[in-house]
PDB file of N, H, CA, C and O in Angstrom:
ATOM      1  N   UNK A   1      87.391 123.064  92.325  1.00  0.00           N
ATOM      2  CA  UNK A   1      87.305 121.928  93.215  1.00  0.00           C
ATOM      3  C   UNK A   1      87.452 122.430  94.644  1.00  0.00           C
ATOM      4  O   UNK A   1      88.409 123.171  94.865  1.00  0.00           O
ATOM      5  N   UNK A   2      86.453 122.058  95.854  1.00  0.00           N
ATOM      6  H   UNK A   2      85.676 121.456  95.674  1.00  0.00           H
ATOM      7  CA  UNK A   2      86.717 122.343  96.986  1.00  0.00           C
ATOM      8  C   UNK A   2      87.201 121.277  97.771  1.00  0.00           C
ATOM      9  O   UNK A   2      86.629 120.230  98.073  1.00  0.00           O
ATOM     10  N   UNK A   3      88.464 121.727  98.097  1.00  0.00           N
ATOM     11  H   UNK A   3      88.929 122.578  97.852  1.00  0.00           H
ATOM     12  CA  UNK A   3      89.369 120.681  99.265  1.00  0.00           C
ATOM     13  C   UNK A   3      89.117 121.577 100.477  1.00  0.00           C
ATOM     14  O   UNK A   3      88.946 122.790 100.594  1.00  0.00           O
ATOM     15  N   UNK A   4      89.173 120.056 101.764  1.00  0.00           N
ATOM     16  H   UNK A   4      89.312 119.070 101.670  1.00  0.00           H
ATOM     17  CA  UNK A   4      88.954 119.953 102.797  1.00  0.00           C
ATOM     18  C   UNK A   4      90.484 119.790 103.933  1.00  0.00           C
ATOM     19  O   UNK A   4      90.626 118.596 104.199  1.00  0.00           O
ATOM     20  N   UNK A   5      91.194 120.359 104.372  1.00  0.00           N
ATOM     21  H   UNK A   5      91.078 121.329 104.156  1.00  0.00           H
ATOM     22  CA  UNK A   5      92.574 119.678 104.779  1.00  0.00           C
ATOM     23  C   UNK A   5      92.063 119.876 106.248  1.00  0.00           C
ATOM     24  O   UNK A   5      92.092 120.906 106.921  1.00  0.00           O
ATOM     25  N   UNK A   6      91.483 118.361 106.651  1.00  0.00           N
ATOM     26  H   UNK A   6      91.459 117.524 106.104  1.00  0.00           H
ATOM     27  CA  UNK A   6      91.427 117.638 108.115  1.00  0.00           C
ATOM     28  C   UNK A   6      90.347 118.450 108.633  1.00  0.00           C
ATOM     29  O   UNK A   6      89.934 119.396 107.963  1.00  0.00           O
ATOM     30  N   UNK A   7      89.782 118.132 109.918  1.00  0.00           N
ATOM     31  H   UNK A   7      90.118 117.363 110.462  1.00  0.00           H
ATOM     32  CA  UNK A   7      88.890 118.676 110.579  1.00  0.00           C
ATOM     33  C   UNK A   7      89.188 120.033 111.152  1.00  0.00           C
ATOM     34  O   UNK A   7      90.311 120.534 111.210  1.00  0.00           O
ATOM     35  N   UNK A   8      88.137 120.542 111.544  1.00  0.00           N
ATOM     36  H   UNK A   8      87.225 120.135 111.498  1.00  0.00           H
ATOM     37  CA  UNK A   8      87.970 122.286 111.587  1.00  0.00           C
ATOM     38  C   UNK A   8      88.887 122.212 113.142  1.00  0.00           C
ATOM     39  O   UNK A   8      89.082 123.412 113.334  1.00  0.00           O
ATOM     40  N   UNK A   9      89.354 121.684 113.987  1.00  0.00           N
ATOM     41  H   UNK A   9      89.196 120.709 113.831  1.00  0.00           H
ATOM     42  CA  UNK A   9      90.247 120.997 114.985  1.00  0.00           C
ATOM     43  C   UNK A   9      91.634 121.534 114.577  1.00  0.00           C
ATOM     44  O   UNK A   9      92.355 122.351 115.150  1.00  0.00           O
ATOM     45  N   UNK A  10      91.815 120.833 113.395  1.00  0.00           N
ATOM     46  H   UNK A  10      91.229 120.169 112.929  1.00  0.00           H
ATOM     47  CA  UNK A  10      93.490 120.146 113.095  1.00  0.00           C
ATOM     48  C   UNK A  10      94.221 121.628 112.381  1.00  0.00           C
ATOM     49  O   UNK A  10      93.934 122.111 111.286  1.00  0.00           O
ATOM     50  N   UNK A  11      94.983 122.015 113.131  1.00  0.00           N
ATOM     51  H   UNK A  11      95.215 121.623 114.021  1.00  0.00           H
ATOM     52  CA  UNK A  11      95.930 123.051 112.522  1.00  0.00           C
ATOM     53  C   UNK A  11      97.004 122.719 112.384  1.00  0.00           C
ATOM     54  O   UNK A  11      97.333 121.850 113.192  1.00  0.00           O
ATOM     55  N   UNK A  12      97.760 123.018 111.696  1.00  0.00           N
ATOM     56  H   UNK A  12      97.493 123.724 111.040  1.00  0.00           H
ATOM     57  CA  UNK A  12      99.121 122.620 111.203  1.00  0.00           C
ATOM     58  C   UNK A  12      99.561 122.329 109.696  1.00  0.00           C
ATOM     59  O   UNK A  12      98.819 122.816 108.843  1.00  0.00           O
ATOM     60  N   UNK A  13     100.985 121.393 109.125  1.00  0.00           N
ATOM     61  H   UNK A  13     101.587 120.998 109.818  1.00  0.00           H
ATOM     62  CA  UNK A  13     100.938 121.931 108.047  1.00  0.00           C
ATOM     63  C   UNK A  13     100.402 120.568 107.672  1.00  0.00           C
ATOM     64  O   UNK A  13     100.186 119.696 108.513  1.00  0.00           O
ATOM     65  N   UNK A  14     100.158 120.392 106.129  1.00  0.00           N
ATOM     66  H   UNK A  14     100.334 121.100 105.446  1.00  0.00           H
ATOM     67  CA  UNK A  14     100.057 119.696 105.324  1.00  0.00           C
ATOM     68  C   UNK A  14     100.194 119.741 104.100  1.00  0.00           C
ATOM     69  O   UNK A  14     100.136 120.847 103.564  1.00  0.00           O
ATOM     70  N   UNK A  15     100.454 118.351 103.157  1.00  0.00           N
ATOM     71  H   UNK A  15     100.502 117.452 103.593  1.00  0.00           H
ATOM     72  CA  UNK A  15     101.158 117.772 101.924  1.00  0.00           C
ATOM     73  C   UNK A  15     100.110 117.396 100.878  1.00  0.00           C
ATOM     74  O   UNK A  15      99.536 116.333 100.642  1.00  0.00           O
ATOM     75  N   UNK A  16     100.027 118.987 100.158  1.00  0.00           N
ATOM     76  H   UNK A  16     100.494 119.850 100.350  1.00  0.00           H
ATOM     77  CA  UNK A  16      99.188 118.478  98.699  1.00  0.00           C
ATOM     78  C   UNK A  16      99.747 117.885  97.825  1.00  0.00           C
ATOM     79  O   UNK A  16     100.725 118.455  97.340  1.00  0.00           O
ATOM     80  N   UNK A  17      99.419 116.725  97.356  1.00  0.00           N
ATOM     81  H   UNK A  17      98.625 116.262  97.750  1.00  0.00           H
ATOM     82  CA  UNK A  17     100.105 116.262  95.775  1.00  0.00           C
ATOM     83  C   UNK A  17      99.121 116.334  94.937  1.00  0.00           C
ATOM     84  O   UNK A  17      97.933 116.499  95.210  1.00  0.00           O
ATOM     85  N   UNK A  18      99.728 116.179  93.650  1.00  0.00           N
ATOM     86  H   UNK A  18     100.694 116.044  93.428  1.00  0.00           H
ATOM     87  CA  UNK A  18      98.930 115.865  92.690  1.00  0.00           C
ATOM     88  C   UNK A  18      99.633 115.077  91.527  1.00  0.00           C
ATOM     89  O   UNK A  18     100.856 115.042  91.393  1.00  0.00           O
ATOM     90  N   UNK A  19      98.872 114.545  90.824  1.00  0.00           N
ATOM     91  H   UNK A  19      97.878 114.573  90.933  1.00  0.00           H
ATOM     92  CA  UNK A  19      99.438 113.534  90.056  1.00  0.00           C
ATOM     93  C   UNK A  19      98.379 113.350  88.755  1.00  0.00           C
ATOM     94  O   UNK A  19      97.151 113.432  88.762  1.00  0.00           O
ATOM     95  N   UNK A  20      99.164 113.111  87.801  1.00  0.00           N
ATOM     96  H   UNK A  20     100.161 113.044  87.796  1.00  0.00           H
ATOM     97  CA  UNK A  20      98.418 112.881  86.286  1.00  0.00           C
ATOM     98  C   UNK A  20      98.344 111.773  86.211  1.00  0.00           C
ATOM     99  O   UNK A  20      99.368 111.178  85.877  1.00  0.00           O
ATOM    100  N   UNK A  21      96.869 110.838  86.535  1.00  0.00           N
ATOM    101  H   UNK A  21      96.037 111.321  86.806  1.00  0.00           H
ATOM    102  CA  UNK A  21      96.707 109.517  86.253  1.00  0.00           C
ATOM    103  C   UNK A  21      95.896 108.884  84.708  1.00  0.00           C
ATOM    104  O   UNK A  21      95.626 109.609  83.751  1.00  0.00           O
ATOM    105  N   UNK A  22      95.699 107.840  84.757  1.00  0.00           N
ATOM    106  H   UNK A  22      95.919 107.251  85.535  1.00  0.00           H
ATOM    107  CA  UNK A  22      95.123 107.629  83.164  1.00  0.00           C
ATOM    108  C   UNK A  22      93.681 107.551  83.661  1.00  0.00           C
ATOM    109  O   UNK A  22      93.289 107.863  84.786  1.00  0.00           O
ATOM    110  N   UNK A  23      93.073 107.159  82.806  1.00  0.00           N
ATOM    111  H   UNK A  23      93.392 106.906  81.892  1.00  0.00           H
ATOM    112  CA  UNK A  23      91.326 106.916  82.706  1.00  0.00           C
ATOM    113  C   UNK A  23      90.700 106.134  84.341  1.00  0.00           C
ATOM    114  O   UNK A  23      89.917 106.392  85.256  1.00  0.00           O
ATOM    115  N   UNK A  24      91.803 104.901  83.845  1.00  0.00           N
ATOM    116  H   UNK A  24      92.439 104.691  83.102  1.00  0.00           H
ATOM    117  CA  UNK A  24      90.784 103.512  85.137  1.00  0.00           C
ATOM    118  C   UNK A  24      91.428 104.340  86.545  1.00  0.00           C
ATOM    119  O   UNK A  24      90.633 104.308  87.484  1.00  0.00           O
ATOM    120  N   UNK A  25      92.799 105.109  86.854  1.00  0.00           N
ATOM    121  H   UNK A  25      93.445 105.135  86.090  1.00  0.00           H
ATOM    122  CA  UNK A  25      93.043 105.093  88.391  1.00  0.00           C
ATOM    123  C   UNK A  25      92.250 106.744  88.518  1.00  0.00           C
ATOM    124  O   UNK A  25      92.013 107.115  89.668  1.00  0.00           O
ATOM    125  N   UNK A  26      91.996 107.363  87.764  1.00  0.00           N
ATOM    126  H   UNK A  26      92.188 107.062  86.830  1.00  0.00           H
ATOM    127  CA  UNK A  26      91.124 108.337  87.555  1.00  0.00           C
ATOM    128  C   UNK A  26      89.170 107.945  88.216  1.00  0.00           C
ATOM    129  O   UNK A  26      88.574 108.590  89.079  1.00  0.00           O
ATOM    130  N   UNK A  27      88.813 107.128  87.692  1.00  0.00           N
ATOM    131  H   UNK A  27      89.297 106.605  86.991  1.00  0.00           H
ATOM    132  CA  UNK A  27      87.604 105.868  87.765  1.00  0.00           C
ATOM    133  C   UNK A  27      88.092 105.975  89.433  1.00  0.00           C
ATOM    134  O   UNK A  27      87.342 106.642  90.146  1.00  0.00           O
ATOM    135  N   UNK A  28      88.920 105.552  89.877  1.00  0.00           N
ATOM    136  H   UNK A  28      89.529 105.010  89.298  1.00  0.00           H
ATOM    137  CA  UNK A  28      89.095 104.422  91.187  1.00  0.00           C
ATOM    138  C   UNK A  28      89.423 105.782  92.087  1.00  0.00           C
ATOM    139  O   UNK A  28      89.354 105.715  93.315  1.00  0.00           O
ATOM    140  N   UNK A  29      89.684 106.682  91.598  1.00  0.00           N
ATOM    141  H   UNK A  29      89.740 106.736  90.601  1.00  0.00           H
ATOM    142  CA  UNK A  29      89.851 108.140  92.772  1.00  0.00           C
ATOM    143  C   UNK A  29      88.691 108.756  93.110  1.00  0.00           C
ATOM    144  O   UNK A  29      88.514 109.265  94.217  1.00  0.00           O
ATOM    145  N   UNK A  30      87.588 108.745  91.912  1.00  0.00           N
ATOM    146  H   UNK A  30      87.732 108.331  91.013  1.00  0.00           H
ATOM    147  CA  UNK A  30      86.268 109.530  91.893  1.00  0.00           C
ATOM    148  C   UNK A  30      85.501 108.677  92.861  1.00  0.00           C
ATOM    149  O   UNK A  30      84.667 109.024  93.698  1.00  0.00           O
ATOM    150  N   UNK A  31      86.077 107.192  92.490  1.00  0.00           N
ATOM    151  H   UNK A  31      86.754 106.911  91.810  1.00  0.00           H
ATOM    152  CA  UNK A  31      85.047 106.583  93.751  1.00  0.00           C
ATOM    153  C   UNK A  31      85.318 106.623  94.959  1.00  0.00           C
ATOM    154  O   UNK A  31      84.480 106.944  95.802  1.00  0.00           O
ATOM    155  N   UNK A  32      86.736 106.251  95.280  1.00  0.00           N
ATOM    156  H   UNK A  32      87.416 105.990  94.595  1.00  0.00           H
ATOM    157  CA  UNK A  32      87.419 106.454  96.734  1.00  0.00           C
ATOM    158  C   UNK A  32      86.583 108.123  97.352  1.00  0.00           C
ATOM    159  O   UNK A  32      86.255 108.077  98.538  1.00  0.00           O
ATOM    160  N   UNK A  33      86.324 109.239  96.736  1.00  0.00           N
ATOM    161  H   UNK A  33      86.590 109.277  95.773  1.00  0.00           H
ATOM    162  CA  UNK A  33      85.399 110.364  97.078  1.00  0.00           C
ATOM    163  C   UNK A  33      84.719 109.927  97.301  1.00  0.00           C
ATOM    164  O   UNK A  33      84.618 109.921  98.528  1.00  0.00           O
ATOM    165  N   UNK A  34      83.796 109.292  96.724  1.00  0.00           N
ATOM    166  H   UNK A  34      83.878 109.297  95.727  1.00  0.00           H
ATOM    167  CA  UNK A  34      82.190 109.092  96.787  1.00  0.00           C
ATOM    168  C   UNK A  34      82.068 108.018  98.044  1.00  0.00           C
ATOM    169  O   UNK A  34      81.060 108.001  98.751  1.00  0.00           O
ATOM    170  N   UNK A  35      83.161 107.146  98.252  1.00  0.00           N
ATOM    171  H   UNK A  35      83.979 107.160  97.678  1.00  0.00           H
ATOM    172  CA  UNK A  35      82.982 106.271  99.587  1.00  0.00           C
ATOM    173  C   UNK A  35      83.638 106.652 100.442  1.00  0.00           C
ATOM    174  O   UNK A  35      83.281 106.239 101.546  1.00  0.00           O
ATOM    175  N   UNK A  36      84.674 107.435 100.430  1.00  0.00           N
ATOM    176  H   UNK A  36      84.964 107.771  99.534  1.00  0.00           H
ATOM    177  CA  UNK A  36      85.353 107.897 101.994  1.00  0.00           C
ATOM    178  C   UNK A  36      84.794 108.793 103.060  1.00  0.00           C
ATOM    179  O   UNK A  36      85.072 108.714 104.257  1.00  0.00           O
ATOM    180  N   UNK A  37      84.046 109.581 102.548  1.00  0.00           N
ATOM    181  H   UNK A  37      83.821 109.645 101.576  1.00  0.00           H
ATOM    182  CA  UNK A  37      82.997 110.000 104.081  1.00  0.00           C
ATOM    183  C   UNK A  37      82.148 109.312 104.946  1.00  0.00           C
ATOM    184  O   UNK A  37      81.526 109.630 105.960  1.00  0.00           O
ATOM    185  N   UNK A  38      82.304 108.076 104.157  1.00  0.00           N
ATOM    186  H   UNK A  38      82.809 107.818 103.333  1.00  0.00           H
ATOM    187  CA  UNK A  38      81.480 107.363 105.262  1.00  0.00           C
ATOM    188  C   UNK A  38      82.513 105.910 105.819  1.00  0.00           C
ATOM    189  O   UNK A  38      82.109 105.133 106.684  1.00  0.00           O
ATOM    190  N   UNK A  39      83.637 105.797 105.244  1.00  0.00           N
ATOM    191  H   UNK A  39      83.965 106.428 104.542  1.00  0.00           H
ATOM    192  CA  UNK A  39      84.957 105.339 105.506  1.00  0.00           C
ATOM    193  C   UNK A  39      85.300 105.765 106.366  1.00  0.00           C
ATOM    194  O   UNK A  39      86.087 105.013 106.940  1.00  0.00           O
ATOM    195  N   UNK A  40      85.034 107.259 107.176  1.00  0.00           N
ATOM    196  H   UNK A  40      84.394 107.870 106.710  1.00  0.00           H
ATOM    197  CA  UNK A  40      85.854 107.993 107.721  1.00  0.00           C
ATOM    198  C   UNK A  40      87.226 108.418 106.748  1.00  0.00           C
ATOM    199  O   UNK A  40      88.185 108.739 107.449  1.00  0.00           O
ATOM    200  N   UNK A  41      87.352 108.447 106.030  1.00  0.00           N
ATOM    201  H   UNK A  41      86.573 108.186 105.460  1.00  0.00           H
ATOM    202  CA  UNK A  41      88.520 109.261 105.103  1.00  0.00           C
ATOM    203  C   UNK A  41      89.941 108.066 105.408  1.00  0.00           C
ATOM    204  O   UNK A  41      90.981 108.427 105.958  1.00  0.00           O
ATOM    205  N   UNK A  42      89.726 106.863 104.996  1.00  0.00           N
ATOM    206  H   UNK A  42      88.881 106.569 104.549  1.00  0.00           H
ATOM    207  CA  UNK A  42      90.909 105.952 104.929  1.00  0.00           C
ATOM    208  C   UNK A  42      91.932 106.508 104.245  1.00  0.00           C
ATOM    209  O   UNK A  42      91.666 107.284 103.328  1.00  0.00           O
ATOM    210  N   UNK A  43      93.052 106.257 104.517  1.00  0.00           N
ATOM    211  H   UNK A  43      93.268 105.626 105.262  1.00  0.00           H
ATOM    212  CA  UNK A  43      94.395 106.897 103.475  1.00  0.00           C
ATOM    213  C   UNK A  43      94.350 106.137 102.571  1.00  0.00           C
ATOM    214  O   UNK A  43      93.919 105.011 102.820  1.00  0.00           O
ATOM    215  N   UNK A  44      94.792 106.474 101.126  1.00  0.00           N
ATOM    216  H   UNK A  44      95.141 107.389 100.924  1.00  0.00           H
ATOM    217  CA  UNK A  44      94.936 105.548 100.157  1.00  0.00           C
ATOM    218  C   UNK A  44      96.201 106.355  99.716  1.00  0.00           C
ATOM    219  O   UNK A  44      96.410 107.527 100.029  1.00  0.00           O
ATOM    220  N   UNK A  45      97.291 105.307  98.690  1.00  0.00           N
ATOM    221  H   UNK A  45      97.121 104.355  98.435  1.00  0.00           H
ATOM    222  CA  UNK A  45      98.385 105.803  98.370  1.00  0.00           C
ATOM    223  C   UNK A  45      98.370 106.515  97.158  1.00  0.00           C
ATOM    224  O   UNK A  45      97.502 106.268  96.321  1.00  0.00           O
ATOM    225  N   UNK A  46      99.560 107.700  96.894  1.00  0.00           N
ATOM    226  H   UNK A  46     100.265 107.902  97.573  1.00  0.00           H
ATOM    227  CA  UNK A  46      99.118 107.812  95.511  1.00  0.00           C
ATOM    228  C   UNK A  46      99.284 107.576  94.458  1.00  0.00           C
ATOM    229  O   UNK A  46     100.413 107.725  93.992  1.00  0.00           O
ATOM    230  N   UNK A  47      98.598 107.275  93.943  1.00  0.00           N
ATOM    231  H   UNK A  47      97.680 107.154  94.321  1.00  0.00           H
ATOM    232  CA  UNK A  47      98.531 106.521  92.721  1.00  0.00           C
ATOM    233  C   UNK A  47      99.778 106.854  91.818  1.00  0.00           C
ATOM    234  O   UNK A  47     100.389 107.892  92.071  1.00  0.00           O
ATOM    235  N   UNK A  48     100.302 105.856  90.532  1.00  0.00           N
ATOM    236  H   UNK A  48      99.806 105.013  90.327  1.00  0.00           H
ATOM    237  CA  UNK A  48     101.246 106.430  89.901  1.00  0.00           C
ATOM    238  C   UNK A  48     100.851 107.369  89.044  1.00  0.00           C
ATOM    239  O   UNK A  48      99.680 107.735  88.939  1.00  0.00           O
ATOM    240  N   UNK A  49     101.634 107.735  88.500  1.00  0.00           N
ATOM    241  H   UNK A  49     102.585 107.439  88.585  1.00  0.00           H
ATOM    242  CA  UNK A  49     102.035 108.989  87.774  1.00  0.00           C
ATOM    243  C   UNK A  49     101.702 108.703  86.165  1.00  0.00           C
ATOM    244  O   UNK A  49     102.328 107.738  85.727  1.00  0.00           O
ATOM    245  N   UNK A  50     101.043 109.203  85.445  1.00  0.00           N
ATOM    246  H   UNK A  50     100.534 109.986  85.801  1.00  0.00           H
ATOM    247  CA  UNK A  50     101.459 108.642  83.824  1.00  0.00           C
ATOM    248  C   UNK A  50     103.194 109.125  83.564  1.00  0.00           C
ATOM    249  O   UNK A  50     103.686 110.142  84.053  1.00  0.00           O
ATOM    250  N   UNK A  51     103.748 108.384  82.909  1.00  0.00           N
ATOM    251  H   UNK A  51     103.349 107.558  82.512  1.00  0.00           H
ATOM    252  CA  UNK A  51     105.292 108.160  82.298  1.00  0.00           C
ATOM    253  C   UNK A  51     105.519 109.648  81.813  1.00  0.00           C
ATOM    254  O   UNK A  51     104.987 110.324  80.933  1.00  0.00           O
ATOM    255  N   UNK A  52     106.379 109.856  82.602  1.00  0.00           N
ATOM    256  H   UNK A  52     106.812 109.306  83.317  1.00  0.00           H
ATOM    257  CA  UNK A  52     106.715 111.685  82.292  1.00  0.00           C
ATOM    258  C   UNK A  52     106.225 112.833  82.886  1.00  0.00           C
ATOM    259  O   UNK A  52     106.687 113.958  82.689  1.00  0.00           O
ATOM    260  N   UNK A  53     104.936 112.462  83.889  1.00  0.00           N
ATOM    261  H   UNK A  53     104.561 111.549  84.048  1.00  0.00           H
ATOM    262  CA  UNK A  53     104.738 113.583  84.380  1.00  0.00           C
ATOM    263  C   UNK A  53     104.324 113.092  86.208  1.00  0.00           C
ATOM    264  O   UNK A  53     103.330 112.577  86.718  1.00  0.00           O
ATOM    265  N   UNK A  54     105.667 113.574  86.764  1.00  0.00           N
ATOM    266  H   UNK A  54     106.475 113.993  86.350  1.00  0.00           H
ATOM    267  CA  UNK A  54     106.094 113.488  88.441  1.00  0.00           C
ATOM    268  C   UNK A  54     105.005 114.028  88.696  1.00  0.00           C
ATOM    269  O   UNK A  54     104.351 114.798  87.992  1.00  0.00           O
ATOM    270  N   UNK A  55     104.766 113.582  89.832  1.00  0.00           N
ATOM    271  H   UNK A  55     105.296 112.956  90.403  1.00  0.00           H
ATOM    272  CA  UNK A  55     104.292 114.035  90.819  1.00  0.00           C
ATOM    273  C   UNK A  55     104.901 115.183  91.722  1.00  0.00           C
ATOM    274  O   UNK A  55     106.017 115.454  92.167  1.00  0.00           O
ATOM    275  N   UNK A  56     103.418 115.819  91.787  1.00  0.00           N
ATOM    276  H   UNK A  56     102.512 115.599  91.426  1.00  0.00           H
ATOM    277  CA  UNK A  56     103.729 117.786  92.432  1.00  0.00           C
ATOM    278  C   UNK A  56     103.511 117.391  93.689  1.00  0.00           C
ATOM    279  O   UNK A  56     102.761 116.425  93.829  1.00  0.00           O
ATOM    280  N   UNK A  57     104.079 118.001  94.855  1.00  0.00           N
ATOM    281  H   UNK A  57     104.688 118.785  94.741  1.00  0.00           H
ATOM    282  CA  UNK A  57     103.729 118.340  95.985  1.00  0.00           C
ATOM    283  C   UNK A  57     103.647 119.487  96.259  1.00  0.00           C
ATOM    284  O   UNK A  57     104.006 120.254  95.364  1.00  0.00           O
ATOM    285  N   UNK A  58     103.228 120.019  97.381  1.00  0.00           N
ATOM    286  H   UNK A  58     102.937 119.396  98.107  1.00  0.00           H
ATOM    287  CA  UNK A  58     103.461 121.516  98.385  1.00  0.00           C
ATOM    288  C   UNK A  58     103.193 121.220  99.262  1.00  0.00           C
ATOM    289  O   UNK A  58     102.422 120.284  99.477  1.00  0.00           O
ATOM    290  N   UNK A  59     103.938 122.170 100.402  1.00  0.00           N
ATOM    291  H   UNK A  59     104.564 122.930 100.227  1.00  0.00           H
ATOM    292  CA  UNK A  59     103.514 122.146 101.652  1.00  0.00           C
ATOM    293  C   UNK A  59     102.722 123.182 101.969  1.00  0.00           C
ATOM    294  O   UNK A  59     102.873 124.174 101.255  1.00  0.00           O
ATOM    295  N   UNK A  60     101.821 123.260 102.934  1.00  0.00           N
ATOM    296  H   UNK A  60     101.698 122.454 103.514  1.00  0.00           H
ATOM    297  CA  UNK A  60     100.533 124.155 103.322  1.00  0.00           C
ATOM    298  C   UNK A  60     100.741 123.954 104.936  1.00  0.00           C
ATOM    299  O   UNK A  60     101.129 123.029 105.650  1.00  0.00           O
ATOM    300  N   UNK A  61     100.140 125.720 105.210  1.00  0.00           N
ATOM    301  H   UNK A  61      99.826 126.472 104.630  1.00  0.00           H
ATOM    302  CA  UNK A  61      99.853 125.457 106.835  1.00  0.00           C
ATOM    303  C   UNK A  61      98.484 126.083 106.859  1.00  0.00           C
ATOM    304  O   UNK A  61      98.129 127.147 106.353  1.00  0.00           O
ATOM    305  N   UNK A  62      97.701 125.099 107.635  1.00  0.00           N
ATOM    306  H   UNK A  62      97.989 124.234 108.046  1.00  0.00           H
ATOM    307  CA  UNK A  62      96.322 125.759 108.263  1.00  0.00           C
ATOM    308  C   UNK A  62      96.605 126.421 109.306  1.00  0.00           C
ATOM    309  O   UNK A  62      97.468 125.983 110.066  1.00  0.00           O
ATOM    310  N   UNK A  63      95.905 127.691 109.593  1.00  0.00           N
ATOM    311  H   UNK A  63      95.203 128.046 108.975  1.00  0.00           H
ATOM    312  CA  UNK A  63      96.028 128.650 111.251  1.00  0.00           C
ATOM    313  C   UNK A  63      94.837 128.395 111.289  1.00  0.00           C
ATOM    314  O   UNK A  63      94.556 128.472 112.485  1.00  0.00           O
ATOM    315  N   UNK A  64      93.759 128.083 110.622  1.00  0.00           N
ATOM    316  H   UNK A  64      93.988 128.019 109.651  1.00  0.00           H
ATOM    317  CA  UNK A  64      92.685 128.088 111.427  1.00  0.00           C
ATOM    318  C   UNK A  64      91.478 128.421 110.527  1.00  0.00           C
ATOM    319  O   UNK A  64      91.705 129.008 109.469  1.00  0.00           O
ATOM    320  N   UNK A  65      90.289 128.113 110.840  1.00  0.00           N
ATOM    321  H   UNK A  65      90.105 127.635 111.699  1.00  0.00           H
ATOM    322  CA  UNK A  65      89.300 128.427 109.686  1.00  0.00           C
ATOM    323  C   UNK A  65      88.728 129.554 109.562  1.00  0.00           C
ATOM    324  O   UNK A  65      87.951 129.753 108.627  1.00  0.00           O
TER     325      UNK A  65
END
């Protein structure tokens, strides 16, 4: 999978999560992709978790591309 963190501009750090969702909020993420580039990249929250498995974070720093 290729991730994008902010415009070729924005240096600094940032907050990957990830999260194990079921089928339908799975459905509703693939689309939020398919419509947020032309959204301009709205924030959406993240979604819950299936029962038992938390949600991962990390922190990341961009220096630059």
């Amino acid at each position: 999978m290729l991730v994008f963190l902010g415009e070729p501009k924005e240096i600094g750090k940032f907050e990957i999560a990830a999260v194990v969702a079921d089928h339908q909020t799975n459905e509703n993420l693939k689309k939020w992709v398919d419509e947020a580039p032309g959204k301009g990249y709205p924030p959406i929250p993240i979604p819950d978790a299936i029962k038992g498995c938390p949600v991962a974070t990390v922190t990341v720093e961009k220096v630059g591309d």
